[in-house]
VOTI-245552 format. One line per field, with one value per residue (C-alpha): residue number from 0; residue in one letter; chain; x, y, z. Coordinates in Angstrom, 3 decimals. Example, Ala and Ser with C-alpha at 12.3 -4.5 7.8 and 13.67 -1.06 7.14 Angstrom:
! residues 2
n = [0_1]
res = [A_S]
chain = [A_A]
east = [12.300_13.670]
north = [-4.500_-1.060]
up = [7.800_7.140]
//
This chain:
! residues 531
n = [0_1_2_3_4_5_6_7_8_9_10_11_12_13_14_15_16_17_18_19_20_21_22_23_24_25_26_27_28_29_30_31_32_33_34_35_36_37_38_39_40_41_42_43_44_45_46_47_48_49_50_51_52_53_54_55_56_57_58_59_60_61_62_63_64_65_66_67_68_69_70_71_72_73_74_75_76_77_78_79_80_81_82_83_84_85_86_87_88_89_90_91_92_93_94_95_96_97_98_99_100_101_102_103_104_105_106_107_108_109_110_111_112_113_114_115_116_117_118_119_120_121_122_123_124_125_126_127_128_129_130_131_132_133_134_135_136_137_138_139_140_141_142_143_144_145_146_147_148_149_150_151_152_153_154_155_156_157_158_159_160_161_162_163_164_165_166_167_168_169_170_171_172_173_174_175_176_177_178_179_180_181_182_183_184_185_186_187_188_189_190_191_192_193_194_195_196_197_198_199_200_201_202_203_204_205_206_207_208_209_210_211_212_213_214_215_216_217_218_219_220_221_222_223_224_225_226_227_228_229_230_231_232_233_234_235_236_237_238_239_240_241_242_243_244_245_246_247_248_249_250_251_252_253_254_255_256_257_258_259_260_261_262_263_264_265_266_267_268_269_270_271_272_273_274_275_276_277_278_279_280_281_282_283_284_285_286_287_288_289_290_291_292_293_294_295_296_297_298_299_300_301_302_303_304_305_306_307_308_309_310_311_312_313_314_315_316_317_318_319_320_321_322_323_324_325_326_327_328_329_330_331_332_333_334_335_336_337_338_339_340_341_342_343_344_345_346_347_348_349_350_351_352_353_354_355_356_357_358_359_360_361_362_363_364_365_366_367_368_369_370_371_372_373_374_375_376_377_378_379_380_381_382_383_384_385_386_387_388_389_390_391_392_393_394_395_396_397_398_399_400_401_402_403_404_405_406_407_408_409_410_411_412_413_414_415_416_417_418_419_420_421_422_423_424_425_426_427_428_429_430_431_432_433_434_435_436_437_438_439_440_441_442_443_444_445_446_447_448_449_450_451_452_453_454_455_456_457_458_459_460_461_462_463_464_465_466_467_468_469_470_471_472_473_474_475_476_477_478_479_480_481_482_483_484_485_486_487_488_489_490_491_492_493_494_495_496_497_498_499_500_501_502_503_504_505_506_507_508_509_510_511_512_513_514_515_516_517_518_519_520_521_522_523_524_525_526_527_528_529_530]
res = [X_X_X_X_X_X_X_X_X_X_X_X_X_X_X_X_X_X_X_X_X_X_X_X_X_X_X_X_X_X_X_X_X_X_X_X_X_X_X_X_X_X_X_X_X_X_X_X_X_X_X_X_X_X_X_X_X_X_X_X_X_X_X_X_X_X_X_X_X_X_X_X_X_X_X_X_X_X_X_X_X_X_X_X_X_X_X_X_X_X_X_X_X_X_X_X_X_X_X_X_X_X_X_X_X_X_X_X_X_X_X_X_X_X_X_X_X_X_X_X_X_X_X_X_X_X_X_X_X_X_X_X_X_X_X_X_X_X_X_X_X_X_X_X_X_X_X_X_X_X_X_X_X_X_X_X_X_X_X_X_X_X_X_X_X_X_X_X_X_X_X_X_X_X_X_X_X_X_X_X_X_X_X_X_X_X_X_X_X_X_X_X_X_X_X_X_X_X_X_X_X_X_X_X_X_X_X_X_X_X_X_X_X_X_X_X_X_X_X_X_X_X_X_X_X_X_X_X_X_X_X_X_X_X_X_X_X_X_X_X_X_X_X_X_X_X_X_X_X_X_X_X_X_X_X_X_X_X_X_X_X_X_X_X_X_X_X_X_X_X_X_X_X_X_X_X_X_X_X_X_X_X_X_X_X_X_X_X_X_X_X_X_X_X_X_X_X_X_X_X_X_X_X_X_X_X_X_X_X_X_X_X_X_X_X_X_X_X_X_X_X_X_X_X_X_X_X_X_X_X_X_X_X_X_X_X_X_X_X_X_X_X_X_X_X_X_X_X_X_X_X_X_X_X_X_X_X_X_X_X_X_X_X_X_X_X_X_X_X_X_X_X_X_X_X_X_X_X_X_X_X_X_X_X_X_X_X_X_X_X_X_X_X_X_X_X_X_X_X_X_X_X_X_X_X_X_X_X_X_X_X_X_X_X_X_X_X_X_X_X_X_X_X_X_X_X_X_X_X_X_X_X_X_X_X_X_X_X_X_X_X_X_X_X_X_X_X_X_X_X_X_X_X_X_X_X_X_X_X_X_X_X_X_X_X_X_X_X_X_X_X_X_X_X_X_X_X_X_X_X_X_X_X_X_X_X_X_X_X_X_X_X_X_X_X_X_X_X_X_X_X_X_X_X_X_X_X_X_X_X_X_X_X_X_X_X_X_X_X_X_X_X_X_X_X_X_X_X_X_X_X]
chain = [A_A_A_A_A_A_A_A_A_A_A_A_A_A_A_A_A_A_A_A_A_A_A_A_A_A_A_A_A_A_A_A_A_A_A_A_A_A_A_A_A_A_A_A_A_A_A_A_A_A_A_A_A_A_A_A_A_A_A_A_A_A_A_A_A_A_A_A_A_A_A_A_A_A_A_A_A_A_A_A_A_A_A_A_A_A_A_A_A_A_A_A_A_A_A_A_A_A_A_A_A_A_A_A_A_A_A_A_A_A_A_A_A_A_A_A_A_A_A_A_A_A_A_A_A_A_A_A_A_A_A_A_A_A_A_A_A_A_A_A_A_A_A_A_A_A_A_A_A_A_A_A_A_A_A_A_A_A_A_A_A_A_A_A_A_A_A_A_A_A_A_A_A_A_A_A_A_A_A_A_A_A_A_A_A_A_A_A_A_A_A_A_A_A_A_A_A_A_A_A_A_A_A_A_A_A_A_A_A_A_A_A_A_A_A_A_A_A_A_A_A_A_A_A_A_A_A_A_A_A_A_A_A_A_A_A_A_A_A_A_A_A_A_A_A_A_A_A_A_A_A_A_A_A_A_A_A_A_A_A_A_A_A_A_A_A_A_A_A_A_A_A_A_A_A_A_A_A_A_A_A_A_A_A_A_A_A_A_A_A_A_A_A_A_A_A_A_A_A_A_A_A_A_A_A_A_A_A_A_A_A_A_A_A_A_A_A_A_A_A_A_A_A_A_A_A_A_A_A_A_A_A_A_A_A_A_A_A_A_A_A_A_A_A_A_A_A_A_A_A_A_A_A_A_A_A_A_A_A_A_A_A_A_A_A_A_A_A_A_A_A_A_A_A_A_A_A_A_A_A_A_A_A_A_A_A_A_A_A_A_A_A_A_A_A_A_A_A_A_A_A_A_A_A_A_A_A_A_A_A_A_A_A_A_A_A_A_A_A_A_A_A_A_A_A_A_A_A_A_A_A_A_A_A_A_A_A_A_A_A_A_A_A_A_A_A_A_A_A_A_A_A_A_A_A_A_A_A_A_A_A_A_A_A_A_A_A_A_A_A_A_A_A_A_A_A_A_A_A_A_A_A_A_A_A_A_A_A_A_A_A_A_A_A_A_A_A_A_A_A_A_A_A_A_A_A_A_A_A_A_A_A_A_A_A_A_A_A_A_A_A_A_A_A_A_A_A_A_A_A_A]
east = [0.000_1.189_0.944_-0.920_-0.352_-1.851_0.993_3.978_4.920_6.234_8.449_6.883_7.555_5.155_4.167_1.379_-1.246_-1.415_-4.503_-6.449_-9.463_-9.134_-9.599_-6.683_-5.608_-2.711_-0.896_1.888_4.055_4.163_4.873_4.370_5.912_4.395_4.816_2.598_0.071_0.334_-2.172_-1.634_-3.268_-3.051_-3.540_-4.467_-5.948_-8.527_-9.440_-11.584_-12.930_-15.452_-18.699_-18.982_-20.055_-17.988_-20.683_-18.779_-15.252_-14.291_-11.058_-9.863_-6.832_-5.552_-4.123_-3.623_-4.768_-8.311_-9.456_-11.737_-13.417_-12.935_-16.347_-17.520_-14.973_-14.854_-14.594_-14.046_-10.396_-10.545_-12.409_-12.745_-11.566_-11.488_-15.045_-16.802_-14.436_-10.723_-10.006_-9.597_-7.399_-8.083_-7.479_-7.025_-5.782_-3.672_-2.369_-1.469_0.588_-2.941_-2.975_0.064_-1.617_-2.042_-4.706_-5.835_-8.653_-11.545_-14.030_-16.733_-18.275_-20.142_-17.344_-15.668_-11.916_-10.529_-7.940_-4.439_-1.471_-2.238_-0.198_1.376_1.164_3.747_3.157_6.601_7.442_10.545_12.074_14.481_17.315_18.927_21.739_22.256_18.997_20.075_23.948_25.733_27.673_30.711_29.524_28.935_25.090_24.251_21.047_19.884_16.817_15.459_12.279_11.299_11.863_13.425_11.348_13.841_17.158_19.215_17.302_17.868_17.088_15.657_16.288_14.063_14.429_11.323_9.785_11.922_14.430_18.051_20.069_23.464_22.978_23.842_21.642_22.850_21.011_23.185_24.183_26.856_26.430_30.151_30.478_26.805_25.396_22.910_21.541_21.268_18.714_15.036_12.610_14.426_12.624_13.434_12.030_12.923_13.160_10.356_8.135_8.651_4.753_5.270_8.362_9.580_7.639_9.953_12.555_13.868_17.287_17.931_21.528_22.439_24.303_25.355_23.435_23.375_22.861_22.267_20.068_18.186_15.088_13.814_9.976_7.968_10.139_11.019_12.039_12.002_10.685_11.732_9.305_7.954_8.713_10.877_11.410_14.305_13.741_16.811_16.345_18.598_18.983_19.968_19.717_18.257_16.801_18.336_17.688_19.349_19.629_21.431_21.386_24.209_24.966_28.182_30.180_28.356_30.462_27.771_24.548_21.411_18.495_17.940_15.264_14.479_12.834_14.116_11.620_12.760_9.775_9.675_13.108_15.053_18.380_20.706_19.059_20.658_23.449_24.166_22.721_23.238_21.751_23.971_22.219_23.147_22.491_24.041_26.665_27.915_26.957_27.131_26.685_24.162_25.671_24.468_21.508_21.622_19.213_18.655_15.897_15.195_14.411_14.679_17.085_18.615_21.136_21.942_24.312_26.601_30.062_32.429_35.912_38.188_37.978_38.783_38.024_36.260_37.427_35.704_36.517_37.644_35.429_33.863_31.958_29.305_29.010_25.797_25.987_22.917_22.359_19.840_18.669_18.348_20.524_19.438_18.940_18.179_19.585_18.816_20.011_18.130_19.178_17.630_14.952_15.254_12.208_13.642_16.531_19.775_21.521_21.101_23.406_25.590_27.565_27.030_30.246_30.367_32.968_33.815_32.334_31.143_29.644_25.741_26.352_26.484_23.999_22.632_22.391_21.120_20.435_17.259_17.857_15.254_14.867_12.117_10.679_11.184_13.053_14.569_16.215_19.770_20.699_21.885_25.241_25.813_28.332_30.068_31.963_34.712_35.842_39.406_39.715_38.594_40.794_43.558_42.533_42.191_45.557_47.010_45.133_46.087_49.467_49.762_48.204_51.008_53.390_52.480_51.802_55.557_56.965_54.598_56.161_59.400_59.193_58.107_60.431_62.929_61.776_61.461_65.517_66.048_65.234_66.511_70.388_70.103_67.031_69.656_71.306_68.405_67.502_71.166_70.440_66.833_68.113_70.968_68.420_66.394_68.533_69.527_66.107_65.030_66.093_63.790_60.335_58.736_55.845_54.306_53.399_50.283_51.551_49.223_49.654_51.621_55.339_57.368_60.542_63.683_65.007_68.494_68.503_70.248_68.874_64.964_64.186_65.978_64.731_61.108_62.225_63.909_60.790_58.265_57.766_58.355_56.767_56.972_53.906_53.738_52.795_54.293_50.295_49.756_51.328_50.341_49.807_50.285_50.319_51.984_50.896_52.831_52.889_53.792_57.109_58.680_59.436_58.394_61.354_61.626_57.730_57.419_59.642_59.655_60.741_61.501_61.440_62.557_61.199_62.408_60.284_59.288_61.652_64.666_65.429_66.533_65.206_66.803_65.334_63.408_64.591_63.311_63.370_59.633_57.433_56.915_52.888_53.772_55.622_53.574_55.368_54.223_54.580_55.406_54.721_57.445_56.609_56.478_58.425]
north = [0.000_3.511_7.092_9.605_13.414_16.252_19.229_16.710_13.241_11.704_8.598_6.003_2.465_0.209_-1.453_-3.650_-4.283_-7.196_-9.330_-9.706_-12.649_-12.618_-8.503_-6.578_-2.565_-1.709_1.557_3.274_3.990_4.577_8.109_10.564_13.944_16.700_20.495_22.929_24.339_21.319_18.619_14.715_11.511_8.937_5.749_1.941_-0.643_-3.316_-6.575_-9.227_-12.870_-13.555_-13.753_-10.540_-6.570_-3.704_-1.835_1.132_2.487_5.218_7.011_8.098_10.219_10.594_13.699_15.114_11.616_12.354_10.001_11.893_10.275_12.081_11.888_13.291_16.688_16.889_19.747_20.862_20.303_16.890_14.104_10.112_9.182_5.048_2.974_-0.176_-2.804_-2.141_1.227_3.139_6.250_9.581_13.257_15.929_19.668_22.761_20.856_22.629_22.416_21.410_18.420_16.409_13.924_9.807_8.521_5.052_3.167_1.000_-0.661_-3.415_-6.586_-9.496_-10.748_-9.055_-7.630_-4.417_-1.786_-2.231_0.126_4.012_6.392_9.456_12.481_15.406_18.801_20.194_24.255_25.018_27.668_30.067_31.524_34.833_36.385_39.401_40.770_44.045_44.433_47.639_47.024_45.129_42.609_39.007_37.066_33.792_31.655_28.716_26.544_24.162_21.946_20.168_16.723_15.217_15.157_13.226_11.073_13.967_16.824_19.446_23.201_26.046_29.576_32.112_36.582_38.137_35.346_34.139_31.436_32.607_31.080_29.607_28.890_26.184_23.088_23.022_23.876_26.933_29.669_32.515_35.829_37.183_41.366_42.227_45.286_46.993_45.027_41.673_43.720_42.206_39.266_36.076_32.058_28.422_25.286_21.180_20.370_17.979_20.263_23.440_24.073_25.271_27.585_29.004_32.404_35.500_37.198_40.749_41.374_45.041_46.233_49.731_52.514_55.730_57.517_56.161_57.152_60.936_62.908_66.207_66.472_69.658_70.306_71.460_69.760_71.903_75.611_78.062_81.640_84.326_84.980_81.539_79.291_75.863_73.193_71.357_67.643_65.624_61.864_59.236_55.368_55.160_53.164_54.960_57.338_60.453_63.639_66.716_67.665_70.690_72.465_74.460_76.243_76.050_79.352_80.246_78.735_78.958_76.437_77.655_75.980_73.074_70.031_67.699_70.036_73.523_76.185_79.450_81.524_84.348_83.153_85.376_85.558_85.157_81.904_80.300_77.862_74.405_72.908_69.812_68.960_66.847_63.906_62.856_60.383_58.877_56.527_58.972_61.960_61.888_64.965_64.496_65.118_68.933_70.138_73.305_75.386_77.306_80.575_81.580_85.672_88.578_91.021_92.728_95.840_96.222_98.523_100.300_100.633_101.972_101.334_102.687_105.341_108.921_112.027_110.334_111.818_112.756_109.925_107.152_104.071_103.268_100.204_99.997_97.156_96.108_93.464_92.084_89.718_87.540_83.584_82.133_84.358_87.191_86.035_89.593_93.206_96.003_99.208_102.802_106.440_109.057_111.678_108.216_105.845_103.466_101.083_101.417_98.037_94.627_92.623_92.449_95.180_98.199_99.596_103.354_103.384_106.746_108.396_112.013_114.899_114.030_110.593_112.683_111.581_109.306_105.657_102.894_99.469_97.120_93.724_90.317_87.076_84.707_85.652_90.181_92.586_95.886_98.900_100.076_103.789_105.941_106.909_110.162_109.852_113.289_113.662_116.260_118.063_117.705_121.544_121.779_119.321_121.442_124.364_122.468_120.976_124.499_126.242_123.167_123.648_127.192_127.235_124.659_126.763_130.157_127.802_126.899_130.670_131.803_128.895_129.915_133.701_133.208_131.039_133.313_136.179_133.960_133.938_137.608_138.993_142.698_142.268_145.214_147.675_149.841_150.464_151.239_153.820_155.651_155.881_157.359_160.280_161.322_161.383_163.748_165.862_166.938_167.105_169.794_172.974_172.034_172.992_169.298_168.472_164.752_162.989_161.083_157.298_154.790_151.008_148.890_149.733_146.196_145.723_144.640_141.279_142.529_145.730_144.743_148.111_147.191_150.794_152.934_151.129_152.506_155.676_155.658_154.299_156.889_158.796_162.637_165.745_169.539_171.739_175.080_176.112_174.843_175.072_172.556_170.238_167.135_164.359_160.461_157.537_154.131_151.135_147.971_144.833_144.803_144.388_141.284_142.606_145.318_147.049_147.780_149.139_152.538_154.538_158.254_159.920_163.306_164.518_167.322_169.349_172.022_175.084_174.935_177.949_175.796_178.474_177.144_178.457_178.480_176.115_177.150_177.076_173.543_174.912_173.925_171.556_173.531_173.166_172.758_169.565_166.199_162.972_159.594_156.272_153.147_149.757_147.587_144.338_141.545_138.692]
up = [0.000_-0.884_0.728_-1.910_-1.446_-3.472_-4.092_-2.211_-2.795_0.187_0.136_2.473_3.677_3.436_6.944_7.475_10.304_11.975_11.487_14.008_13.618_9.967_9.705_9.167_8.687_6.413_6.297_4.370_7.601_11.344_11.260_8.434_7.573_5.500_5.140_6.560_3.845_1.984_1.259_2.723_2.217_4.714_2.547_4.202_2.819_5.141_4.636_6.132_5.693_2.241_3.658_6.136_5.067_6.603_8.244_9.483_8.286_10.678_11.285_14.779_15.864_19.351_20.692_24.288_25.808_23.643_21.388_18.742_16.082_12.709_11.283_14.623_14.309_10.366_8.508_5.138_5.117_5.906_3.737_3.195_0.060_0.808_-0.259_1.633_-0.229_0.970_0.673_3.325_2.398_4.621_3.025_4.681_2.896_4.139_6.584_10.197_13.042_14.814_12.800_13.738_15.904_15.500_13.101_13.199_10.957_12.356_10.755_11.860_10.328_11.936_12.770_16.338_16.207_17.128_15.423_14.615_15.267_14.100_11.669_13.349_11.004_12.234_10.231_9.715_8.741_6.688_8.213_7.186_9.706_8.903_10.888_10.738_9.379_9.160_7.769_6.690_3.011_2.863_6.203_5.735_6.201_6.692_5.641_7.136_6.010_8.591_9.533_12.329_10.803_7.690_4.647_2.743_3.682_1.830_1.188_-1.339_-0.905_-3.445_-2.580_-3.649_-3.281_-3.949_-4.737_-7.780_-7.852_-7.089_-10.082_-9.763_-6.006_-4.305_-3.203_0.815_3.584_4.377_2.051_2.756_1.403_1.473_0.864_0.846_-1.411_-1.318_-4.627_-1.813_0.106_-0.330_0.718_1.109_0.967_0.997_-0.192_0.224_-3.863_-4.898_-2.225_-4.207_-3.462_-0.217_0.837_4.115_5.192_3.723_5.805_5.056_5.241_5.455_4.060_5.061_2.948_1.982_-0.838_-4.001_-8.036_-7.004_-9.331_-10.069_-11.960_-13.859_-13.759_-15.720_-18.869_-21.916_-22.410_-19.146_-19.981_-18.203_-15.427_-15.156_-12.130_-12.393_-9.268_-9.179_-7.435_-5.706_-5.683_-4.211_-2.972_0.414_3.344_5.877_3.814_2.954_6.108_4.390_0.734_-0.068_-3.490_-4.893_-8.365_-9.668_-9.109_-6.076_-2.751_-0.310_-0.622_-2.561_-0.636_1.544_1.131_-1.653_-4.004_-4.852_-6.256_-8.221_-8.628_-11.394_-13.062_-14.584_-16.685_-13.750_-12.821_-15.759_-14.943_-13.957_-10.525_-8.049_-5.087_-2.175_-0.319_3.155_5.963_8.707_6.576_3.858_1.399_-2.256_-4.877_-8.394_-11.785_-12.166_-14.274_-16.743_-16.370_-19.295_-19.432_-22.080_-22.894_-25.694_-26.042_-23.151_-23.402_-26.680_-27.612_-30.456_-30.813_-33.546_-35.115_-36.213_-32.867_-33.456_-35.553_-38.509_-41.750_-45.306_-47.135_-44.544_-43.834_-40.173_-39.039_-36.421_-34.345_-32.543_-29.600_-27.178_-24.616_-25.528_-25.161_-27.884_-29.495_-31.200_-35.280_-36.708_-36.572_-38.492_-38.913_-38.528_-38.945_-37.169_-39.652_-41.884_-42.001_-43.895_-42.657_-43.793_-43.286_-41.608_-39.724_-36.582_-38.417_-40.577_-42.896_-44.268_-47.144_-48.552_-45.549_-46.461_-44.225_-45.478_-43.211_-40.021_-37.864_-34.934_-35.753_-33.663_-34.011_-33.037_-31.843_-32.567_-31.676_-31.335_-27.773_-28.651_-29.665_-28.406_-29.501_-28.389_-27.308_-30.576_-31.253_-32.887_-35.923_-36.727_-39.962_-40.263_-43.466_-44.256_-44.562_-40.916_-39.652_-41.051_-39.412_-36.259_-36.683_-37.255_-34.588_-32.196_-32.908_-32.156_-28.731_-27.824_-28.751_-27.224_-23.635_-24.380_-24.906_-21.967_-19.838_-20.842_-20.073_-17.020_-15.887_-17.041_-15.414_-12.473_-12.648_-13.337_-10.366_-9.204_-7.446_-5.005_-4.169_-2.776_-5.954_-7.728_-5.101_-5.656_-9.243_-9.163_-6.208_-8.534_-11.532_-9.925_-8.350_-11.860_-13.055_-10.837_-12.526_-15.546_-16.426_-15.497_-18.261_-17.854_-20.899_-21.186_-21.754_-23.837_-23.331_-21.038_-20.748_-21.305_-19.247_-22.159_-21.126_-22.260_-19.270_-15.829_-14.360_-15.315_-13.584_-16.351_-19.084_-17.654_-17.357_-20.995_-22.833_-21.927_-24.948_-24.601_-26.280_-25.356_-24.561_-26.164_-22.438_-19.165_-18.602_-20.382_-18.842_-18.663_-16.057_-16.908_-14.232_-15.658_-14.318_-14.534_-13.025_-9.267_-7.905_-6.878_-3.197_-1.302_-1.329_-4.635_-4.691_-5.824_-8.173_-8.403_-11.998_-12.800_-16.597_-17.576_-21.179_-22.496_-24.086_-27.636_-27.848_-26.919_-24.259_-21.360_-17.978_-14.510_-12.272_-9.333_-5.834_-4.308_-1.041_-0.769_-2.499_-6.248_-7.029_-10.660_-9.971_-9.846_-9.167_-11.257_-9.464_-11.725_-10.103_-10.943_-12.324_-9.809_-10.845]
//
């Protein structure tokens, strides 16, 4: 007689009842072995002497010193799949640790007799030992698959992670995983092969690490505008999970924001530029790959320059130059004039050959590209005749030289300074000592009286280029003050001078007595020139 299971096959040895008056009760084995959650069939076979009807085939099992009768506790799980004849095999499905008990077969006839030996049925769990269940990278774990007794002589073991079989593993009851990663973190299972139906419950082994496969994510996708808002996500594998993000931008040293997700609102051109974000926890940190942002806008600051620089010339050539910052870049320019409606060029740059006066003028430039367009600041463009340049070279070149002579007499004068007041002073008394006995006329004198660089004695050369003229009548005379430039010391201050004219007869008179001041005499003071 043989054992039947439904989902396991179990290898039995056939043992055989004793007969007792003729009636006997065969079964499969004494003891019996089966998984939890699978399904078992405890097969006999019964016989008896020709002649006699089995009136009531029963099965019994015996647990806790209680002898229950199967029909009496039956349930769904458990059914009689033997007949009146000889067949006396008991199902019973999803088995449970509950269930391990001893089952026996009885049956009656006309004949008397009672039961043979019983079948012990042990429900068994594979279990599966992990240790450690929790491991950082790099450490070592060791599985174990065990049950309670021995389904086979030499069993051979299936491992399963997440539920699918681990391929190129080996068949032993114990398996080593040496170095973990992170990729041997999940659910991990065993099985007895030829029982594959039922496995050991899952265990999780947990492997711990520093971030992993840093990223950044741009949302929304596609172009930014200028004024729109853009959030920046950080995502990374760790083990714990990551507690700090940071986000930087390249060429800024101190951190932009903190948390997973970074938000610009109302973006503008100096939000353009590459990004990363930093993930942390308590085993490590690890920096994304960075992200370009790019916004996109119209033309900012555009603006005009010239070359050659300079005086521009009748008749030279000059090119203007228009530049903008703009994203995309800016894919049209065109030219404009100032009391002109109509362009005059287009093009980044604008050439004038054979420049004349009529191209005088303020020129500017406007700027396009596919999100606006703007205007730059005008730049007036003067055109000189070549007549007028020589006149300005000319005129240029004589006020450089008069600043040079001025420098240079006054330096020299500078150097020329008077030797001695007192001599001066000698000179002048004895000058008018012999001026006294003439009629004394004074001369008007018209314009400033120059000193001569060539005199030592700057004090006669006054005196000696006032121009004289003789009155018909002493009467007449007449009264002049010169005025020069003031004296280089105080000392040399004021100068009196005496001139003396004769009559328009040519007669000589006496001269007075200058015993007291003479009314008809009037001194002149001359200022010397400071120097």
């Amino acid at each position: 007689m043989v054992l039947r299971t439904t989902g396991s096959v179990l290898v039995v040895v056939l043992w055989s009842l004793t007969v007792v008056l003729g009636q006997s009760v065969n079964y499969t084995s004494q003891s019996i072995c089966a998984l939890k959650g699978s399904t078992v069939d405890l097969s006999c076979y019964y016989s008896y002497p020709s002649g006699y009807t089995v009136k009531t085939p029963e099965w019994y099992y015996w647990k806790d010193g209680n002898n229950t009768k199967i029909s009496d506790n039956s349930t769904s799980r458990v059914s009689y799949h033997g007949n009146k004849v000889n067949d006396c095999t008991l199902r019973i499905t999803d088995l449970r640790e509950e269930d391990s008990a001893s089952y026996y077969f009885s049956f009656t006839t006309g004949k008397s007799g009672k039961p043979g030996s019983s079948v012990y049925l042990t429900v068994t769990d594979v279990v599966l030992e992990m240790e450690p269940t929790s491991v950082s990278e790099g450490n070592r774990v060791t599985l174990t698959c065990t049950s309670k007794c021995s389904l086979d002589p030499n069993p051979e073991y299936s491992w399963y992670k997440n539920g699918q079989p681990i391929e190129n593993t080996n068949t032993n009851s114990t398996v080593h995983i040496l170095s973990v990663s992170s990729e041997d973190a999940g659910k991990y299972s065993c099985g007895v092969k030829g029982h594959e139906a039922v496995r050991s419950p899952e265990k999780t082994l947990d492997v711990t690490y520093a971030p992993k496969n840093t990223s950044v994510s741009v949302s929304p996708s596609g172009e930014i505008m200028e004024g729109s808002s853009v959030t920046l996500t950080c995502n990374s594998d760790a083990n714990p999970p990551v507690d700090k993000y940071t986000w930087y931008k390249k060429t800024v040293t101190s951190p932009k924001a903190s948390g997973q997700t970074y938000s610009i609102t109302n973006i503008t051109s100096e939000d353009s530029g590459e990004y990363y974000c930093e993930a942390e926890n308590k085993y490590g940190r690890l920096n994304s790959s960075s992200v370009f942002v790019e916004v996109h806008y119209g033309p900012k600051n555009p603006s005009v320059s010239f070359s050659p620089s300079g005086e521009l010339v009748e008749g030279s050539s000059v090119t203007l130059t228009c530049s903008s910052d703009a994203n995309p870049p800016v894919d049209e320019y065109i030219w404009y004039k100032k009391t002109v409606t109509s362009p005059k060029a287009s093009g980044q740059s604008y050439s004038i050959t054979n420049i004349r006066s009529e191209d005088s003028g303020e020129y500017y430039c406007e700027v396009r590209n596919v999100r606006g367009s703007m205007n730059s600041a005008v730049l007036m463009v003067i055109v000189a005749g070549k007549s007028s340049v020589l006149t300005a070279s000319v005129g240029i070149t004589v006020v450089v030289l008069l600043l040079i002579f001025c420098l240079s007499a006054f330096i020299w004068f500078r150097r020329k300074a008077p030797k001695s007041t007192s001599d001066t002073r000698d000179k002048r008394n004895s000058e008018d000592n012999r001026l006294r006995d003439s009629s004394l006329v004074y001369h008007n004198v018209s314009g400033m009286v120059t000193m001569s660089p060539d005199s030592d004695n700057q004090e006669e050369q006054v005196c000696n280029n006032i121009p004289l003229s003789y009155p018909h009548h002493q009467e007449e005379a007449l009264y002049s003050t010169v005025q020069m430039p003031p004296p280089q010391n105080q000392d040399a201050n004021l100068m009196y001078t005496v001139v003396k004219f004769n009559s328009a007869s040519g007669s000589t008179q006496p001269a007075a007595p200058m015993t007291e001041e003479d009314p008809s005499v009037i001194y002149s003071t001359v200022n010397k020139p400071r120097t």
